[in-house]
N, C-alpha and C positions, 0 to 999 in steps of 0.2 A: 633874172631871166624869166619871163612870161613863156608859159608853153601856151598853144591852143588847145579848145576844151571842147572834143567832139562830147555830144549827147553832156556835157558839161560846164562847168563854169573855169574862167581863164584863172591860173595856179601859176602864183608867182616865188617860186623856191626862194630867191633873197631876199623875201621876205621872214625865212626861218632862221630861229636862233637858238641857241645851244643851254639857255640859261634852263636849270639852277647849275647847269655843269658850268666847268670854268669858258669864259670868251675872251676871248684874244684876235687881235688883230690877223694871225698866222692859221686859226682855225675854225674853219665854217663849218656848216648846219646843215649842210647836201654835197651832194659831190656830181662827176659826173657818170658816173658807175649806178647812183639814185635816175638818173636820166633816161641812161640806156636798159634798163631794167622796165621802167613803165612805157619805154617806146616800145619795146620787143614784146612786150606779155599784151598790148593794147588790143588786138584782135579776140583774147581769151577775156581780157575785162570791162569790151563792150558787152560781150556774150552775154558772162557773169552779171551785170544789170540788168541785161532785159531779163533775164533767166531768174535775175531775186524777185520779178512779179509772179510767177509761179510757185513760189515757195522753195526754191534749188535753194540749196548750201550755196556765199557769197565766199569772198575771196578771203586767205588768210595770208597777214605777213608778219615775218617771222626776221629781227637782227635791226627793224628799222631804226638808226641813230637817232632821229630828234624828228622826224615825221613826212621828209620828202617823199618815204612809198605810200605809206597809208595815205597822205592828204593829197597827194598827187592823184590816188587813184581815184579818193571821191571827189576830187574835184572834176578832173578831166572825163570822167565815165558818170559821175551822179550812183556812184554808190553807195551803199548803206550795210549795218551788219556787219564789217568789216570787223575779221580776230585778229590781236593784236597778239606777240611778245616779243618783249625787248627784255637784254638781262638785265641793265643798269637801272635801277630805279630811277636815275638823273632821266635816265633817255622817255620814262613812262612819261614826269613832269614835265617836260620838255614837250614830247608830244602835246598834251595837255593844254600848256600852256601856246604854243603852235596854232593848237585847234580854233581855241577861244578867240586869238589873235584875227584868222583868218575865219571868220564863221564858219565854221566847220566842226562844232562840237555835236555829240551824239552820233556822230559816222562810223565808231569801231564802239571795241570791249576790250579791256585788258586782259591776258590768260597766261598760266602759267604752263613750263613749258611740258603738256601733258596729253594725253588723248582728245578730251573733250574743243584743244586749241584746231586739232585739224579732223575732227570727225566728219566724215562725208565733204571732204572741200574738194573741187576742181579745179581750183587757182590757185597758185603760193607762192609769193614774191618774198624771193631771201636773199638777204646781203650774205657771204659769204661769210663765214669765218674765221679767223687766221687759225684756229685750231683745228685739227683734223679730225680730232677725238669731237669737238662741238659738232663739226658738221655732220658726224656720223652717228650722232645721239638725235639730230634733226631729220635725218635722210629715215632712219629707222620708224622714228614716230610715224612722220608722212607716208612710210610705205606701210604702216601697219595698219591705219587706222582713215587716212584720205579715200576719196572715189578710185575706183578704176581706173578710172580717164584723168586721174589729175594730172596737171602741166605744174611740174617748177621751176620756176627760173629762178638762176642761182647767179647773182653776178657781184661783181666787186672789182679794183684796182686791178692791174697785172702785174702790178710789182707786188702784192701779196698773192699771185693765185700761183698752183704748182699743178702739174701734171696728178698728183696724188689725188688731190681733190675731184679730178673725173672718175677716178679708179676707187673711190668711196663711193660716188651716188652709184656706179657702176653695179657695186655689192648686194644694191636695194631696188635697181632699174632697170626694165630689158635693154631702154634707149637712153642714151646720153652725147647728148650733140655741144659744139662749143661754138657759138657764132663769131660771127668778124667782130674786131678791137674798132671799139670808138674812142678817141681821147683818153684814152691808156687804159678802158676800160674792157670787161667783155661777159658775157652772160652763157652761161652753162643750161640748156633747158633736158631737164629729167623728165620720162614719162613710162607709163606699161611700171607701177609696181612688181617685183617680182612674189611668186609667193610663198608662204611662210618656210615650206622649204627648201627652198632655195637660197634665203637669205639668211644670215650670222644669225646666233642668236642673242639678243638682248645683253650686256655686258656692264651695261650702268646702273650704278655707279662702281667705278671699278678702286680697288684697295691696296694699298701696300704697307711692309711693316717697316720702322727705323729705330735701331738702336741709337737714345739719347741718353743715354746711362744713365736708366730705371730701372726697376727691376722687371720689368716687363718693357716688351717692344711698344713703343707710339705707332697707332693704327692712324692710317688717313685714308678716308675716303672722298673719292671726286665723281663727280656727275661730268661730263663733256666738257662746258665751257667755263669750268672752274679752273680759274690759272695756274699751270703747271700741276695740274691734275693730282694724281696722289704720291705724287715727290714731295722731299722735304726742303723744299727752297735753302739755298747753301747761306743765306744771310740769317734766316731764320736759326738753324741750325746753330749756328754762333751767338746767333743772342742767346738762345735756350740755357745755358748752365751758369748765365749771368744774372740770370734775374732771382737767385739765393738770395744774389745781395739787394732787393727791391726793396722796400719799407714796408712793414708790417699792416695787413689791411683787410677789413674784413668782405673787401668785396675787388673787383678790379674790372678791367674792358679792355677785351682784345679786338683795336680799332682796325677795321681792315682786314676782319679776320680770316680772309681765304675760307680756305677749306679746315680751319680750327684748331691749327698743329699747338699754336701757342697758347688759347685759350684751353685745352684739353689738358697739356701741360703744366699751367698752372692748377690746375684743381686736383692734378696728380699729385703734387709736390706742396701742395699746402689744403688741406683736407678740411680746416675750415675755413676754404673759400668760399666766397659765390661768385659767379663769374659772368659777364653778358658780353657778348659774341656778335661783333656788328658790320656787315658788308652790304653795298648798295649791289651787288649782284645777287640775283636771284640763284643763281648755281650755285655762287659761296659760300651763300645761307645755307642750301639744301645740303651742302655736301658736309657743312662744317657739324651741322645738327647731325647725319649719320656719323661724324669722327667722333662726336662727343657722346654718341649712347655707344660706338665698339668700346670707347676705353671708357667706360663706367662709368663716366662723371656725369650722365645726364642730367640728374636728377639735382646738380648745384650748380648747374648753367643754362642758360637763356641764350636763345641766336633770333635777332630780327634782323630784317633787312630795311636799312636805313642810310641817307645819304651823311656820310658822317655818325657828327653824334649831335643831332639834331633833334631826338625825341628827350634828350637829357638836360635836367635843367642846369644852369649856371651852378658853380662851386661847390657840385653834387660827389664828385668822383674822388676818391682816395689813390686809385693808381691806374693809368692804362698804360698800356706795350702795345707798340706801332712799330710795323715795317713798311713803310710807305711808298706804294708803287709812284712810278719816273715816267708814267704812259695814262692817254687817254687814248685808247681803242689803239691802234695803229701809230698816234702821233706822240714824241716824245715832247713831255711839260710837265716841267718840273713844278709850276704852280699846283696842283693837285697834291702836292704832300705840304707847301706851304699854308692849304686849305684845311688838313686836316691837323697840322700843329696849331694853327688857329684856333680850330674848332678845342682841342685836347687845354690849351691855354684858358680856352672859356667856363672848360667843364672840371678843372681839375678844383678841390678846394684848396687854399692856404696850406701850403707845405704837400700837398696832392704830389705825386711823380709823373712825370713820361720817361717812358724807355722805349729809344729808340735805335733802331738798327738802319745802315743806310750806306751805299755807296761811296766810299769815301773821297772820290772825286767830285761830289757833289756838295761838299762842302757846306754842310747844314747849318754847323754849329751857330754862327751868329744872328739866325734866323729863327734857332729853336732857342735863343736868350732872348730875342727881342716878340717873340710869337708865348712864350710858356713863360722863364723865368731862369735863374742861370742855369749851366748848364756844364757838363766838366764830363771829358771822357771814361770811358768805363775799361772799353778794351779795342783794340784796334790789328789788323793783321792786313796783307798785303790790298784785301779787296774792301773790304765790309769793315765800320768804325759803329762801335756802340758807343751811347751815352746817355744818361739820365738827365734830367729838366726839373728840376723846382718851381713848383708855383710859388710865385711871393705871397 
């Protein structure tokens, strides 16, 4: 689909692709919620370009999947300057590689999700959230730190949006208006920050405690769009008092690590660990690094943010523990745990473990023999089936 390109050049969205993330036939690189988002904000991101000759703060976007808002915007408006963040690291290189595809590299910056992403911005195209807690770690930043006058539009699917989501930017916004649905989409536009007292205050990252029979409680801490925030995932939970039985090692990797419950875990329960802590989301990381300085163990764990275990070389690894998420963003695909049993197969060395926890309608097992190495159950209960994997 070609849009027209006032004050720009013509922006062909099927022309975006999803790689290094998984692509399939059943899931695309734009949507039409990407669409109605740069139709609706187009009057504010003509402005925003004439207005970057002056030296104004350019526009900032914030959730974009694989590059439809950023590259849409410079294409169709000819802007520049463009703050970028996205959580998944897949979605930065994706962008990236989008840009270079389409000439359009050097039009943004990449930023973490922090002050300096929206300092003095007037424009901010956000994909909505499915989490409430995310959006609400977004809306704060923006009302604390953005222009006066900033406009955001906040739009996404209507089979994910809820009434709640107005009565969030609500907390942070004098005005919040929701426009007409196009193609099952619809754009929420925020404006008039409120000020500081008048709005919550600051809450992220927020913590909770779990007894896993320790002697002290497991702390978790969550940033917003860290999945399932600081609960102890019920799958997790079950793996946790199984891996006594893991093989002896002086190091391990907790792949996927969320917000760190299992990587914390183990460095509790085996004290001369060392531990490295690895999630492509940027929330996961931040949040996994604060779990692992409340419960002590900073100091024999490492958390980077990385797609997989892709900064590790070949038949490096002595033992990782995986709960492999069944979703990419919204879309359920199963491929994305098949990518990362792949990846654990690659890294593990000769007689190396995987443990893993996993849906048991999903029916892994022949998949993590033929991906790692055999592989034989551990424990199994109505929902969640563990099992360990040998590397041959």
């Amino acid at each position: 689909m070609t849009d027209p390109a006032p004050g720009g050049t013509e922006f062909d969205v099927a022309r975006l692709r999803r790689r290094p993330d998984v692509e399939a036939p059943n899931l695309q690189a734009w949507d039409a919620a990407d669409l109605l988002l740069l139709d609706t904000a187009a009057a504010d991101l003509s402005a925003a370009a004439l207005a970057a000759d002056t030296g104004q703060p350019g526009v900032v976007v914030i959730g974009d999947s694989y590059g439809a808002l950023t590259l849409g915007a410079a294409a169709r408006h000819g802007l520049r300057g463009l703050r970028v963040h996205q959580d998944p690291l897949s979605g930065e290189q994706a962008l990236d590689a989008n840009a270079a595809d389409l000439g359009l590299p050097g039009v943004y910056t990449h930023h973490p999700l922090a002050a300096p992403l929206v300092e003095g911005a007037r424009v901010v195209l956000l994909r909505l959230p499915r989490s409430l807690a995310a959006l609400e770690e977004i809306a704060a930043l923006i009302a604390g730190h953005a222009a006066p006058d900033v406009a955001v539009y906040a739009g996404g699917r209507v089979k994910h949006m809820t009434t709640a989501m107005n009565d969030v930017l609500a907390r942070y916004f004098g005005t919040v208006t929701a426009g007409l649905g196009r193609q099952k989409s619809r754009v929420l536009t925020a404006s008039a920050p409120l000020p500081m007292d008048r709005r919550p205050a600051d809450r992220f990252p927020v913590s909770q405690r779990h007894d896993v029979g320790l002697a002290r409680p497991l702390e978790l801490q969550a940033y917003g769009a860290a999945f399932g925030g600081a609960a102890l995932d019920p799958g997790t939970r079950f793996l946790l008092p199984h891996l006594a039985s893991a093989r002896a090692a002086d190091r391990a990797v907790d792949l996927g690590c969320g917000t760190g419950a299992i990587a914390s875990y183990l460095a509790l329960t085996r004290p001369g660990l060392r531990v490295l802590a690895t999630d492509q989301s940027a929330a996961a990381a931040a949040s996994a690094a604060r779990t692992l300085e409340a419960n002590g163990v900073a100091d024999r764990a490492v958390v980077t943010r990385a797609d997989a275990l892709g900064p590790l070389p070949d038949s490096s690894e002595q033992l990782i523990v995986l709960n492999p998420p069944f979703h990419i963003g919204a879309a359920v695909y199963a491929g994305i745990a098949l990518k990362l049993f792949a990846d654990a197969g690659r890294v593990l060395e000769p007689g190396g473990e995987l443990w893993t926890v996993w849906n048991s309608h999903l029916l892994y097992k022949p998949a993590l023999t033929r991906l790692v190495g055999p592989t034989r159950e551990v424990a199994r209960n109505p929902k969640f089936t563990v099992t360990v994997s040998t590397r041959r």
